[in-house]
N, C-alpha and C positions, 0 to 999 in steps of 0.2 A: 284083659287088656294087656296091649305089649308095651306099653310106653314106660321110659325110665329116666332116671335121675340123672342128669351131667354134673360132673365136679370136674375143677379146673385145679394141677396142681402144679404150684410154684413155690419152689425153694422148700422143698417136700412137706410144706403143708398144703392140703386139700381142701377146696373150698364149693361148697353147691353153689351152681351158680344157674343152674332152671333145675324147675322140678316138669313132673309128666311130659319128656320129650317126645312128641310120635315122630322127627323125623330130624335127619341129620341132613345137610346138603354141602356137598363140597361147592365154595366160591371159588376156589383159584386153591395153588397147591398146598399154603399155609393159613387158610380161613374157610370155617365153617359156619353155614346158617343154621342152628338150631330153630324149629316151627315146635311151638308147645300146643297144647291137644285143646286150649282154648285160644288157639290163635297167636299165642305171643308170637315174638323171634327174637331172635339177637344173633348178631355175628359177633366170632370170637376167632380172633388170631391165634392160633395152637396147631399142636401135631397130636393126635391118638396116640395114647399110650396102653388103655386096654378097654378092652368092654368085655363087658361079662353080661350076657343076657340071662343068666340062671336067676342072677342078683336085682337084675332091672340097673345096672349101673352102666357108665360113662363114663372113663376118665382122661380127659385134654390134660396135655401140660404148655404152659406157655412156652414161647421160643425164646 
């Protein structure tokens, strides 16, 4: 499976905020749709700060 964890970090703590993401969607330049691999979503206002697919990680920080 390729799907990974999202953490969102503000004010440098980091916090999960989905688990098993299969897909990331840009909404517009500063919001992403996160689709979770049982259907969730959530949009989150943030910019990418790193991903590491070694890890299965995703890290947004807020703006």
């Amino acid at each position: 499976m390729c799907e990974s964890n999202v953490y969102l970090k503000k004010d440098n703590n980091k916090e999960l905020i989905m688990e098993n993401v299969a897909a990331i969607t840009p909404v517009d330049e500063k919001t992403f749709l996160l689709k979770g691999l049982l259907g969730e979503s959530m949009e989150v206002k943030a910019i990418i700060e790193d991903i590491n697919l070694m890890e299965h990680k995703i890290t947004l920080k807020t703006l």
